[in-house]
C-alpha positions in Angstrom: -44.4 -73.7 -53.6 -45.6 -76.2 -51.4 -46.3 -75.4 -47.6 -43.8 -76.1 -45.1 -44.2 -79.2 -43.7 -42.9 -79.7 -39.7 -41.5 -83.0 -39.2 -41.0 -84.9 -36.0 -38.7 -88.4 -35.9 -38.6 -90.2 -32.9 -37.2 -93.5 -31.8 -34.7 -96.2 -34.2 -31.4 -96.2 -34.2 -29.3 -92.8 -34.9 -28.2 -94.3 -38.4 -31.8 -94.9 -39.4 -33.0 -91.4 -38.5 -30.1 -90.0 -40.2 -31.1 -91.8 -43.1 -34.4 -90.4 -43.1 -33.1 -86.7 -41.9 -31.2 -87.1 -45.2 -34.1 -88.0 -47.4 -36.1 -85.3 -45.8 -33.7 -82.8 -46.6 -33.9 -83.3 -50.2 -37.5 -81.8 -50.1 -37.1 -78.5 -49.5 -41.0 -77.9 -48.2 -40.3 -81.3 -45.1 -38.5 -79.7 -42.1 -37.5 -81.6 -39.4 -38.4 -79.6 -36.0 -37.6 -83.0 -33.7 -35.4 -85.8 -33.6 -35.3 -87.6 -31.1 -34.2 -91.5 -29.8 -37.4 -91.4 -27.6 -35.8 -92.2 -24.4 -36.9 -90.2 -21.8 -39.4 -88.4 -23.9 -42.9 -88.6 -22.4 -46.1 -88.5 -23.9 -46.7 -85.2 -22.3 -43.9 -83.6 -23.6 -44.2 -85.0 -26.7 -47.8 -83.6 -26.9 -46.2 -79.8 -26.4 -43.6 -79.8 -29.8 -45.5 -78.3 -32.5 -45.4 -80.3 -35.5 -47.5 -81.3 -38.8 -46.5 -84.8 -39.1 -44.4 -87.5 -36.6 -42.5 -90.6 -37.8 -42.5 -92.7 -34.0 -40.9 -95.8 -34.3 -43.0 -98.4 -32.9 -40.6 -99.7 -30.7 -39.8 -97.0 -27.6 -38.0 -97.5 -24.4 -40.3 -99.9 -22.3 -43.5 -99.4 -24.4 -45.2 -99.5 -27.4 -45.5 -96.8 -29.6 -49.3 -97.3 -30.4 -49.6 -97.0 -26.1 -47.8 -93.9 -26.3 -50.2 -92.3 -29.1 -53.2 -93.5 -26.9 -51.5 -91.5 -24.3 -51.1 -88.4 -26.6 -54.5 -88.3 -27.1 -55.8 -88.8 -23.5 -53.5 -86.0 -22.6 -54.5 -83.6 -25.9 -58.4 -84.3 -24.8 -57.6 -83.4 -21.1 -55.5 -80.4 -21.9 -57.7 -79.1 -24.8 -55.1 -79.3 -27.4 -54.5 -81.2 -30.5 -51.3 -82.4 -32.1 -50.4 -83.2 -35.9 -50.5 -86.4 -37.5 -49.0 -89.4 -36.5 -47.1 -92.6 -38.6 -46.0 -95.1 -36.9 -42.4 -96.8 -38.3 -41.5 -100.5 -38.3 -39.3 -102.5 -40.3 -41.3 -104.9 -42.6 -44.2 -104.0 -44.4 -47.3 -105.7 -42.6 -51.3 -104.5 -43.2 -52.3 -105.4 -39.7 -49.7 -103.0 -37.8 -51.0 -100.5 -40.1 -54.5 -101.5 -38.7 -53.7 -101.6 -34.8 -52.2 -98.2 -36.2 -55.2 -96.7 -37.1 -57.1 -97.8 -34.1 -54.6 -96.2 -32.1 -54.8 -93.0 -33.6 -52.8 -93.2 -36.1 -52.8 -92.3 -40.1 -50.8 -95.1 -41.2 -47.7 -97.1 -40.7 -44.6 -97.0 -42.7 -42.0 -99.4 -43.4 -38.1 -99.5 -44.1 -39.0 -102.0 -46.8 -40.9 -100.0 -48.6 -38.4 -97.6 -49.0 -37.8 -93.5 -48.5 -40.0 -92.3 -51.2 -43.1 -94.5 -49.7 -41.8 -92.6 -46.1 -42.3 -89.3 -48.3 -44.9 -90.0 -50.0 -47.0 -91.0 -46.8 -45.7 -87.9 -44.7 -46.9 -85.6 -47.9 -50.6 -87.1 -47.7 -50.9 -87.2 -43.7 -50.2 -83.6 -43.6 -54.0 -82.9 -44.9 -55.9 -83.1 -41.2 -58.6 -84.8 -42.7 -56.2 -87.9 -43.9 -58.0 -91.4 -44.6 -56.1 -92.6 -46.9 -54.9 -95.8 -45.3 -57.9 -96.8 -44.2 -59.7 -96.2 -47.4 -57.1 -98.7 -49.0 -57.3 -101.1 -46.3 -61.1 -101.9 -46.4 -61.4 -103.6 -49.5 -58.8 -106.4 -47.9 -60.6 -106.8 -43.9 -63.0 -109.4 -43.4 -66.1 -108.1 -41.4 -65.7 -108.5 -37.8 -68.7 -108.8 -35.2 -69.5 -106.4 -32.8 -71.3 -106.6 -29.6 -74.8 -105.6 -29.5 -74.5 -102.9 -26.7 -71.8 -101.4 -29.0 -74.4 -101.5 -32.0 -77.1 -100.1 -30.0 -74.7 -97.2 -28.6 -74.0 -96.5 -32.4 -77.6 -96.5 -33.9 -78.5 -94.6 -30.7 -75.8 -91.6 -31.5 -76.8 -91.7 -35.5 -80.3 -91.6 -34.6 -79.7 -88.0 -33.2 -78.4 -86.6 -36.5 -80.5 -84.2 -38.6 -81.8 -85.7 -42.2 -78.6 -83.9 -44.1 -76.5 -85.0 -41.6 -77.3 -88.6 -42.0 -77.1 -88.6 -45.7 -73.3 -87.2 -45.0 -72.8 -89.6 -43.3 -73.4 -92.1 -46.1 -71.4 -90.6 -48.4 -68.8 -91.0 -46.0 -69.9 -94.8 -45.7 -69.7 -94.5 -49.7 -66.1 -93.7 -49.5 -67.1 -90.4 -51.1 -64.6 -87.0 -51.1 -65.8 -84.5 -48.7 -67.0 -82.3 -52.1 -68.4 -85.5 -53.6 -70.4 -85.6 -50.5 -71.2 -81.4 -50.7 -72.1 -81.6 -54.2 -74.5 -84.6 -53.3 -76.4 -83.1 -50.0 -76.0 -79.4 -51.3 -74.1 -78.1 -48.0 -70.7 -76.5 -48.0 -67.3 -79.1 -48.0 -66.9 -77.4 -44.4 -70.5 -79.0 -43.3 -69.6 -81.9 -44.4 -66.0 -82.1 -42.2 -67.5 -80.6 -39.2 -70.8 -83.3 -39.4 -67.7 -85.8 -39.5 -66.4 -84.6 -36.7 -69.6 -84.3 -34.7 -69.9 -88.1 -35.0 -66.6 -88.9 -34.0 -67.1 -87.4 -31.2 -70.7 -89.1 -30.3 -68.6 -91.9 -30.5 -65.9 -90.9 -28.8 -63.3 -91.5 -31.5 -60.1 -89.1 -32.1 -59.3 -89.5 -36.1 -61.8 -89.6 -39.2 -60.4 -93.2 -39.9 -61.5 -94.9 -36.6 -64.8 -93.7 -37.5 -64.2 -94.8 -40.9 -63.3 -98.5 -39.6 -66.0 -98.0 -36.7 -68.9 -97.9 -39.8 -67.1 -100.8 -41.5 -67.2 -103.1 -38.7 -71.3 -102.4 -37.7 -71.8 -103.0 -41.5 -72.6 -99.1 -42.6 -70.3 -99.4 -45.4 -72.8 -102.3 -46.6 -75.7 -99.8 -47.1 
């Protein structure tokens, strides 16, 4: 049987969370724990409901929804918390809100176009903390993008620090390797290779493996 999944919905219209309560409810391992219009719900609340996975439409009363994640995750760092994953909703399907999504924090967006099972599908694969999908399928379609050359030397500056193994993970990762791909390759343990990810992120101060995933991209890592 497949592990509980905790589900929160907030924001939309009541008829368009009831459509997706309804979907959810067909799969017996997706529970929804909140549901929510999002008005009067702030960011620090939010921050206390345990959950695995949250749908947050990306229109909320007065704000964005990708201002409110930022929030969430100033608030998680100062508190010493985390959260679970995060989608954000909209209507149509468009590639760059599911990029300003991922720079927010996100995993991905999801779409009403796309359809329920999509909404599924995407809530099944961000329940795995170490998510990347969406920016792994993303890549292939961004042009490079400059970057500033104190932001370059702040990011050679960071690598520089890592240990030989350590650096080669982090190639792999630049490879769009697995996490055991990247074991097998170095000879370390698939948890080395996570918490090495994670040590990076947080040289460069980044909250979620696909900001650092897009942070490589844009200095031209992915290129090596």
């Amino acid at each position: 049987m497949a592990k509980e999944i905790r589900v929160a919905l907030v924001g939309g219209s009541e008829a368009l969370r009831k459509s997706r309560r309804d979907i959810l409810a067909n799969a017996s391992h997706l529970k929804v724990v909140h549901d929510s219009d999002g008005f009067g719900l702030t960011p620090e609340q939010f921050v206390e409901i345990t959950f695995d996975v949250a749908v947050i439409e990306l229109r909320l009363e007065g704000q964005s929804a990708l201002d409110y994640l930022k929030s969430m995750y100033v608030l998680a760092k100062i508190q010493r918390q985390g959260f679970g994953r995060v989608l954000i909703a909209s209507q149509f399907s468009d590639d760059a809100l599911r990029l300003h999504a991922i720079r927010a924090g996100a995993v991905d967006a999801v779409f009403v176009s796309d359809g329920m099972e999509s909404l599924l599908s995407k809530i099944e694969q961000s329940f795995d903390e170490y998510s990347d999908f969406a920016m792994r399928e993303l890549i292939p379609t961004l042009d490079r993008q400059e970057v500033s050359t104190s932001d370059f030397q702040m990011i050679s500056v960071a690598l520089d620090t890592l240990e030989e193994k350590e650096s080669f993970i982090v190639r792999g990762f630049c490879e769009l390797k697995s996490d055991s791909e990247i074991a097998s390759d170095v000879h370390v343990t698939k948890l080395k290779v996570r918490q090495t990810i994670a040590k990076v992120q947080n040289l460069l101060s980044l909250d979620t493996r696909s900001q650092l995933l897009l942070k490589m991209f844009e200095i031209g890592a992915l290129a090596l």
